[in-house]
Backbone bond lengths (Angstrom), bond angles and torsions (degrees), N, CA, C in turn:
res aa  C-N    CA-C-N  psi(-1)  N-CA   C-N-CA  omega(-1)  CA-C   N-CA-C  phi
1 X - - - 1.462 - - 1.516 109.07 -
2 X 1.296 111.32 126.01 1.564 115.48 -174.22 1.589 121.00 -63.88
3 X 0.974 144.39 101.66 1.479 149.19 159.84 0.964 149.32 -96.21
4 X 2.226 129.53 149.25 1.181 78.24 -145.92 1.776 71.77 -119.44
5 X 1.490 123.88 127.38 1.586 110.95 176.45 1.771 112.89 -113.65
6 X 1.611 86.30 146.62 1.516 117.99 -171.42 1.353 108.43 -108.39
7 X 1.411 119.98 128.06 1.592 108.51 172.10 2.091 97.57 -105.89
8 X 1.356 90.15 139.60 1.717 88.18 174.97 1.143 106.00 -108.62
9 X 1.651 126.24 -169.78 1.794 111.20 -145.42 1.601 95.82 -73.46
10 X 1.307 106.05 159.32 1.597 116.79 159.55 1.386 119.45 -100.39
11 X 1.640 125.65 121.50 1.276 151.12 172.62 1.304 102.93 -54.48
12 X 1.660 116.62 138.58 1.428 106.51 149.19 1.383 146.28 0.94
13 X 1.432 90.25 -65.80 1.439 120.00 -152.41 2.013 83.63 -88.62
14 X 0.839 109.47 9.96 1.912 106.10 -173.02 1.621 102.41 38.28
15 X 1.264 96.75 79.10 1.434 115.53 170.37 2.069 97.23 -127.74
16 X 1.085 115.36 105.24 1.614 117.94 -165.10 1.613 99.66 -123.30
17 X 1.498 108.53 136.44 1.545 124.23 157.48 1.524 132.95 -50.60
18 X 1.190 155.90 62.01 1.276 157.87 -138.71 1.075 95.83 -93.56
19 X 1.358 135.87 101.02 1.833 128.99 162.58 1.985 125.72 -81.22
20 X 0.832 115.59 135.31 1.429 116.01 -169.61 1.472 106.00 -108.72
21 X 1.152 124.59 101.19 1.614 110.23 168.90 1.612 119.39 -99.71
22 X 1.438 107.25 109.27 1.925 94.05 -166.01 1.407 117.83 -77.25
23 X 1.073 138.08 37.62 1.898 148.22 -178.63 1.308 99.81 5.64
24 X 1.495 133.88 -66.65 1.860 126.31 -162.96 1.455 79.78 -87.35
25 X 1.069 146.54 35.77 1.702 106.01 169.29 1.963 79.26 -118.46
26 X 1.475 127.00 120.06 2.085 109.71 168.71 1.792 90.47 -89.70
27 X 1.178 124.80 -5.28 1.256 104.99 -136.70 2.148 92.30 -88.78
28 X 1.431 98.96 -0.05 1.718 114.39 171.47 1.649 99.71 -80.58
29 X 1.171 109.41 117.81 1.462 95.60 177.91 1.884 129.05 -81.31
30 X 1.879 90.94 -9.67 1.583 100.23 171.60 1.716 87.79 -133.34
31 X 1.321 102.22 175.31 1.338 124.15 156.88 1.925 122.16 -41.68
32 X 1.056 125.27 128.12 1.411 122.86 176.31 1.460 104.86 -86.09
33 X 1.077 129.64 138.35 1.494 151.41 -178.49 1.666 107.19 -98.38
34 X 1.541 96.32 141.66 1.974 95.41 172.76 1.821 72.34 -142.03
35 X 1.517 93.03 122.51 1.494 116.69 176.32 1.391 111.33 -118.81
36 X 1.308 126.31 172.83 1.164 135.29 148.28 1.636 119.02 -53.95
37 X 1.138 148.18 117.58 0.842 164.11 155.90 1.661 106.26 -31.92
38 X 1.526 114.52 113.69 1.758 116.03 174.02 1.240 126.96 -128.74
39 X 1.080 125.11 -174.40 1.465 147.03 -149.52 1.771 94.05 -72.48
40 X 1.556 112.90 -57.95 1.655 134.90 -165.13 1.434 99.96 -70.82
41 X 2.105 126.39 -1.57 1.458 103.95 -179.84 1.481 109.54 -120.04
42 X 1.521 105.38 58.83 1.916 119.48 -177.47 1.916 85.56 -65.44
43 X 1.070 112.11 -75.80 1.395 126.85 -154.87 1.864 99.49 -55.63
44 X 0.900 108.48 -28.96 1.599 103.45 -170.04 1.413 118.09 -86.77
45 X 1.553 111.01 -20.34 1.501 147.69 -157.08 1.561 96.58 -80.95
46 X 1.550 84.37 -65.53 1.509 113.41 179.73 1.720 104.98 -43.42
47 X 1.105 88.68 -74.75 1.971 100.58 -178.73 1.987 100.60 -35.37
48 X 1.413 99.60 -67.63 1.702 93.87 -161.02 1.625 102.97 -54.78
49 X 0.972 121.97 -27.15 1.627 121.56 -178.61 1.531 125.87 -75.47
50 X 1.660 100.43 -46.21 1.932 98.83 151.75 1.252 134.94 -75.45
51 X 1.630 127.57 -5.03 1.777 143.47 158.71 1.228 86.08 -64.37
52 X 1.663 132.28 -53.61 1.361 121.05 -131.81 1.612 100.11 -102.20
53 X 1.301 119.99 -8.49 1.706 124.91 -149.46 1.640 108.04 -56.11
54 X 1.236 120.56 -38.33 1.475 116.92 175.20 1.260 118.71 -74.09
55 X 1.373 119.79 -38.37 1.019 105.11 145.93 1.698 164.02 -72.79
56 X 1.020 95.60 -8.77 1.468 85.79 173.39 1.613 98.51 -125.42
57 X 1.373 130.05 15.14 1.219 134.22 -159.18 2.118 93.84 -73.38
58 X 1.594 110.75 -25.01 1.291 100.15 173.56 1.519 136.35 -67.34
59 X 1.650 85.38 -18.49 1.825 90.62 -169.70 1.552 100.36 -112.79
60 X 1.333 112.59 -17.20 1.452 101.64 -176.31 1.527 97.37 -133.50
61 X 1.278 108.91 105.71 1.811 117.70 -166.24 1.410 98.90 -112.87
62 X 1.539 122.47 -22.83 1.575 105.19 -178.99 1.565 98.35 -87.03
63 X 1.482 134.21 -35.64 1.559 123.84 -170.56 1.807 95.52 -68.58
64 X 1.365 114.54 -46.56 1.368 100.76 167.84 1.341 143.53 -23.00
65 X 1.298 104.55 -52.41 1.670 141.21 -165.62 1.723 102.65 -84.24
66 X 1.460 92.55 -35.63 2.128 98.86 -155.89 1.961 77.82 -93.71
67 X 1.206 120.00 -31.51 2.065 86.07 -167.04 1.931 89.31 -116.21
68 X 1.236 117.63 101.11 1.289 110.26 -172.83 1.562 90.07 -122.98
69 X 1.575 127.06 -1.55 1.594 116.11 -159.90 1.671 108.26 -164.47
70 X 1.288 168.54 -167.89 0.853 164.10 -170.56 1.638 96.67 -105.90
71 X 1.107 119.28 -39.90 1.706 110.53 -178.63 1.906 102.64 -70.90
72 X 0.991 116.23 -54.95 1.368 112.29 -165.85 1.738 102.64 -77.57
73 X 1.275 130.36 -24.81 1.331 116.62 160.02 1.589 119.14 -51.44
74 X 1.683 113.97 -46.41 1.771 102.71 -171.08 1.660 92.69 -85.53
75 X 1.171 132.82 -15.87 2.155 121.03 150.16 1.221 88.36 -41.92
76 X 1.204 143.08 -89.61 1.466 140.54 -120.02 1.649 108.86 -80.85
77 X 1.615 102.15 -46.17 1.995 108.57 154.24 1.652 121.95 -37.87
78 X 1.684 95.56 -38.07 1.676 94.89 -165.16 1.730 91.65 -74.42
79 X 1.168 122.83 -66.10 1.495 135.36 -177.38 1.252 102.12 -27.14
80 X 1.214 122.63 -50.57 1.816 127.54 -163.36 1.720 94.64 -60.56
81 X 1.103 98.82 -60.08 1.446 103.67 178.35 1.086 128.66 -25.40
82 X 1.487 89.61 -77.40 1.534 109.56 162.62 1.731 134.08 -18.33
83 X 1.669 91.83 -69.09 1.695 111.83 175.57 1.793 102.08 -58.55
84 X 1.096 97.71 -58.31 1.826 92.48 -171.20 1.720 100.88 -63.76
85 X 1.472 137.65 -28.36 1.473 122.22 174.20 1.631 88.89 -54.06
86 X 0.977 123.81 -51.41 1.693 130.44 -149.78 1.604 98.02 -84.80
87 X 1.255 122.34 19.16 1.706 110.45 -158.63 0.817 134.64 -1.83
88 X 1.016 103.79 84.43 2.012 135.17 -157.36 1.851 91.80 -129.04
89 X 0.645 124.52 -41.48 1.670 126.55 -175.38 1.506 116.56 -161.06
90 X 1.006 113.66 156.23 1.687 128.26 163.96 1.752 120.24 -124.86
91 X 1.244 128.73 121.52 1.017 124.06 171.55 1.284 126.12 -119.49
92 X 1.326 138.66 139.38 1.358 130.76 171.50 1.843 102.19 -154.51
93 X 1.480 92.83 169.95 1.341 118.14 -143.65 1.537 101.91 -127.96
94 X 1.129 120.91 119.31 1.660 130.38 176.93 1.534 105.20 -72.52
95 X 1.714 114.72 110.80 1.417 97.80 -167.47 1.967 93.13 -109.87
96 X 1.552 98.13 175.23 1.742 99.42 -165.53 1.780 85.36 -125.91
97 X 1.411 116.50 77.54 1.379 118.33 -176.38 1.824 119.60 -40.92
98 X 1.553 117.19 -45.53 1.189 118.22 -152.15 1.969 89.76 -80.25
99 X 1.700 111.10 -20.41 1.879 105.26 179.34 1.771 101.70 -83.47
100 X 1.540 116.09 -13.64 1.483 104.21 -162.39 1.381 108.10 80.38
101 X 1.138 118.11 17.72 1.855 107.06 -160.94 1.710 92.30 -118.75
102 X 1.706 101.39 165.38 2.068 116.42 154.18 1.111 83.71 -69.58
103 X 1.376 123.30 154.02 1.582 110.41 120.88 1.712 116.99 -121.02
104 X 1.403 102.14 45.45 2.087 110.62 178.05 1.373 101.44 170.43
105 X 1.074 97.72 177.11 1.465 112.59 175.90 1.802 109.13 -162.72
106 X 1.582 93.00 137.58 1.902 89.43 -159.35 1.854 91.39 -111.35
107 X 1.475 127.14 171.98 1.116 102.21 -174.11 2.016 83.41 -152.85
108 X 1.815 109.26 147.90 1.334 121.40 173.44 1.133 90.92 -124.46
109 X 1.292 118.21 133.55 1.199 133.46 -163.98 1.785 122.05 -176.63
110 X 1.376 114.67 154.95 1.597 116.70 -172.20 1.456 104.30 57.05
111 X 1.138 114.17 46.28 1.730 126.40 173.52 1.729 114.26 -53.30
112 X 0.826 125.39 99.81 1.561 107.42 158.65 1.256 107.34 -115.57
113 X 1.515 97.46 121.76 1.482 126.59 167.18 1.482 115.10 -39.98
114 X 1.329 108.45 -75.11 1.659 127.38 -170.47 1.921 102.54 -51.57
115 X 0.770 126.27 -22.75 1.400 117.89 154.17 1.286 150.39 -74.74
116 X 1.680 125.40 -38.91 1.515 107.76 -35.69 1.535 106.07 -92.30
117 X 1.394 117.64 169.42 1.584 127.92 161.55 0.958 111.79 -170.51
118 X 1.442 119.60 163.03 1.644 138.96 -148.25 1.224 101.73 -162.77
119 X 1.576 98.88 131.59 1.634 135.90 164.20 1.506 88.48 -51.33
120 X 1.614 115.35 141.59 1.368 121.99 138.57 1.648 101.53 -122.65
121 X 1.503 103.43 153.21 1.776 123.53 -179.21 1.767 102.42 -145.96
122 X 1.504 97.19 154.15 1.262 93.69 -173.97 1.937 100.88 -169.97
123 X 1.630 104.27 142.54 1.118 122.22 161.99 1.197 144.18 -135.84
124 X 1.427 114.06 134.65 2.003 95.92 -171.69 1.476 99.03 -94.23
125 X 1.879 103.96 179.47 1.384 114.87 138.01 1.496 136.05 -51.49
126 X 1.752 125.63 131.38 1.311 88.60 179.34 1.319 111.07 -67.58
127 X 1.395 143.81 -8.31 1.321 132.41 -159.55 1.437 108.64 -84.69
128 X 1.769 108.99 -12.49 1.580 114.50 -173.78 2.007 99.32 -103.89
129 X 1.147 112.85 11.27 1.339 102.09 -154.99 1.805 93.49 -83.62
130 X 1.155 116.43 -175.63 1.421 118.99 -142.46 1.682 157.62 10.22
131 X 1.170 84.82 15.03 1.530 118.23 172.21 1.491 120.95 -53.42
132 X 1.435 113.66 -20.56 1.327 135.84 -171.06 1.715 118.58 62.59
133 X 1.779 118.08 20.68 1.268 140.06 134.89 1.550 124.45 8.97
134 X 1.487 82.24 -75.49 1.414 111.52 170.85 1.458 144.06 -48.59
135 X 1.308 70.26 -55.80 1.926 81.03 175.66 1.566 110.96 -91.27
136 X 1.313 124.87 -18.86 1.217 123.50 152.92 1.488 120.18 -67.96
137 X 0.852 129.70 -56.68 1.965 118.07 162.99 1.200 103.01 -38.30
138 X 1.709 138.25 -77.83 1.122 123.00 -179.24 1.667 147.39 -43.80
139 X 1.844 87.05 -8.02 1.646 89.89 168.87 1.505 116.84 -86.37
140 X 1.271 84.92 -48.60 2.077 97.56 158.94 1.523 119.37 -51.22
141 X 1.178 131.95 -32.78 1.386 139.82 176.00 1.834 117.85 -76.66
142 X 1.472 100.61 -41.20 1.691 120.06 154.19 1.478 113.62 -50.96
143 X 1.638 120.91 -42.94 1.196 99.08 -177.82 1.548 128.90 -109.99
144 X 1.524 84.49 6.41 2.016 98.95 169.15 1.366 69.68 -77.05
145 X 1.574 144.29 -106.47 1.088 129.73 -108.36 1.996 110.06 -65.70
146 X 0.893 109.96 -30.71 1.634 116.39 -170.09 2.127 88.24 -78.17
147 X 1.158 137.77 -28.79 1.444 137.71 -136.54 1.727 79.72 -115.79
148 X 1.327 133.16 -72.56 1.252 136.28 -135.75 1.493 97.60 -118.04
149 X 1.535 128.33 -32.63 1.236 115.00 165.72 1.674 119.82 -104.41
150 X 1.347 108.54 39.34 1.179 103.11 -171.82 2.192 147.53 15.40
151 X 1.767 75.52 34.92 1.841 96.37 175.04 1.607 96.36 -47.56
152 X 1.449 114.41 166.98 1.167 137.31 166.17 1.416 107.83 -122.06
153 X 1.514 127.49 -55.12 1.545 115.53 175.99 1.935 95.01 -106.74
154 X 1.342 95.04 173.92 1.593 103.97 160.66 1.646 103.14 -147.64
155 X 1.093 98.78 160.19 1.505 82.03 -177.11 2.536 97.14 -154.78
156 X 1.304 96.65 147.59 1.434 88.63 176.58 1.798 102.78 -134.65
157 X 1.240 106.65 148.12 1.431 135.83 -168.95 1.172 88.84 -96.37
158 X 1.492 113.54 137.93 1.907 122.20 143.09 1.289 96.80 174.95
159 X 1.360 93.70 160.53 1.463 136.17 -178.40 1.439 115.64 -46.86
160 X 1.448 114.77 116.30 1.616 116.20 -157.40 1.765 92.92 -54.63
161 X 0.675 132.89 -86.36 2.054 139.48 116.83 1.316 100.55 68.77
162 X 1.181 95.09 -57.93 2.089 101.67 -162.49 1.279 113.85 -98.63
163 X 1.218 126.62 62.74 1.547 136.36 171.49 1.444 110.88 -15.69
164 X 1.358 101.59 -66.44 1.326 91.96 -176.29 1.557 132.22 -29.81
165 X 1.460 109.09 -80.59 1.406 121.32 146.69 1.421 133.73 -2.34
166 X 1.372 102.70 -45.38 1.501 126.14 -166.94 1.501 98.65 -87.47
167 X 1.025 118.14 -55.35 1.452 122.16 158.27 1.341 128.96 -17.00
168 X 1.298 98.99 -81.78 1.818 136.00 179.22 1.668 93.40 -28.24
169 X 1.534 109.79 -56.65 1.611 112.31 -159.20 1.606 115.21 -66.55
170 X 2.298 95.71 -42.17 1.494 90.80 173.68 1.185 119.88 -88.89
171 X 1.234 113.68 15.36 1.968 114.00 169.58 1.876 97.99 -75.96
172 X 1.791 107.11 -33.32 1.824 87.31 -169.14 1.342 95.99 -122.03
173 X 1.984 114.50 43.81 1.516 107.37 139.39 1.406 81.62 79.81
174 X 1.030 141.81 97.49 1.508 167.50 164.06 1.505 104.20 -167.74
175 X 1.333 105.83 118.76 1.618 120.84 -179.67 1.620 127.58 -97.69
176 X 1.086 120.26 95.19 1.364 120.34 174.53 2.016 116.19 0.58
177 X 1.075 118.28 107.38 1.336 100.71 173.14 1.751 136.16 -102.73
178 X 1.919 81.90 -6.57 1.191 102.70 -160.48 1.663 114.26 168.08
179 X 1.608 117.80 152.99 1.016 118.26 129.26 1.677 148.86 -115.20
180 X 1.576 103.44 130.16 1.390 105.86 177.63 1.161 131.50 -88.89
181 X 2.002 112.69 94.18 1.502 113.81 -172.31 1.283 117.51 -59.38
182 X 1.365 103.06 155.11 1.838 134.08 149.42 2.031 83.71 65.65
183 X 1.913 123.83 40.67 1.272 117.09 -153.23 2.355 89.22 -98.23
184 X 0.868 96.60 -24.17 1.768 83.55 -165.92 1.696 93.44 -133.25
185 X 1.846 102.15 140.86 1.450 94.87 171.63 1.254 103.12 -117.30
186 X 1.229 137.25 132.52 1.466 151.52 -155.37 1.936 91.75 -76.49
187 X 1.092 106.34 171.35 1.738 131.69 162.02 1.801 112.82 -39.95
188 X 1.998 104.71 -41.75 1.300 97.44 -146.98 1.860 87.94 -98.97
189 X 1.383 114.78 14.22 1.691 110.56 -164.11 1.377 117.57 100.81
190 X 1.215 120.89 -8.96 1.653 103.40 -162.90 1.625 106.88 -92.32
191 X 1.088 133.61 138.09 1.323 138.60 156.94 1.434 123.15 -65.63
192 X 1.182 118.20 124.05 1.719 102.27 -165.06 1.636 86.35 -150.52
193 X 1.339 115.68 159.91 1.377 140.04 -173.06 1.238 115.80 -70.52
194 X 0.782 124.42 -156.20 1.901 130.27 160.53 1.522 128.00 169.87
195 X 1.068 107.00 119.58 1.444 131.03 -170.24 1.764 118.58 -56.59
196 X 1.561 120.01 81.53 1.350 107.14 -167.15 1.458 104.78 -92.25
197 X 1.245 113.64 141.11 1.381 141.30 -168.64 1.414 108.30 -126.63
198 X 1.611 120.53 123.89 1.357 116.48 177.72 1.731 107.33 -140.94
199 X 1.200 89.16 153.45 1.788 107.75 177.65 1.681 123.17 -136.86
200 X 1.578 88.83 111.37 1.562 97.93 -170.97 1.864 104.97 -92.92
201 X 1.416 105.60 159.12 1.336 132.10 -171.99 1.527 99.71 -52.34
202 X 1.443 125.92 -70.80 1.655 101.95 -167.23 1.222 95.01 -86.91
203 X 1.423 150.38 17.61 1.425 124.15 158.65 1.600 129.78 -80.42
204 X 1.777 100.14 11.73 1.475 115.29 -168.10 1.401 97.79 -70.90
């Protein structure tokens, strides 16, 4: 899917603007945005996470758990904060300007410095899901982190299971590295494997 991406200034703190322009999709009436994630989106946060709760409640059980209500969403805003003052994580959120709505949320995370490399995680709307959204934020999100946080590997976890997902990583050149059995147990009990996928710096 043709796109057209903008980086806007980068902060200190590598907090960066990611712009998404979706060209085959007219039916967006502006450009979709992948921002930094803030303080002012409790209520919107909130919303994409109770539309989304059955679904993604298997792979992501602590964001589940942490924004279930308007008090524990601005906990979970303050924390975000927090970790990214501490560059401990980065989060941001694919927003759909012309609905007012999220429609995802992308996540940097399990940072190690002394290497460095970083977890990426990620979820859409179902109403935004195959749009190819996704894998376009994550190419933009690949190259803040390799461009502006100077990562060396990145690497993303998921469920042999979830095609989708699995997809997303080898659309932006993330290579199978392995599987790690009996590695994550979901919400409902089950033990299930997981598909690690990694992407090193000059193989971009």
């Amino acid at each position: 899917m043709p796109l057209a991406i903008a980086f806007g200034s980068v902060k200190s703190e590598y907090v960066a603007k990611l712009r998404i322009i979706p060209m085959s999709h007219p039916q967006f009436q502006e450009e979709m945005l992948t921002r930094p994630l803030a303080l002012s989106d409790e209520q919107g946060l909130l919303d994409l996470v109770q539309i989304n709760r059955e679904r993604i409640r298997r792979y992501f059980p602590l964001t589940v758990e942490q924004i279930s209500n308007p008090a524990s969403t601005q906990r979970f805003l303050l924390q975000c904060q927090a970790r990214q003052q501490r560059k401990e994580q980065y989060i941001f959120v694919i927003e759909d300007p012309a609905k007012k709505r999220l429609a995802g949320m992308l996540y940097i995370k399990n940072i190690e410095w002394r290497v460095p490399k970083c977890e990426l995680a990620y979820f859409i709307d179902g109403d935004y899901e195959g749009m190819g959204l996704t894998s376009e934020a994550i190419g933009g999100l690949s190259q803040f982190a390799f461009d502006q946080l100077g990562m060396e590997k990145l690497y993303v976890r998921v469920d042999p299971a979830n095609l989708g997902s699995c997809r997303v990583a080898e659309k932006n050149g993330f290579e199978l590295e392995g599987i790690l059995r009996k590695e994550f147990r979901t919400p409902d009990g089950d033990l299930v494997d997981i598909a690690y996928f990694g992407k090193i710096r000059h193989a971009r």
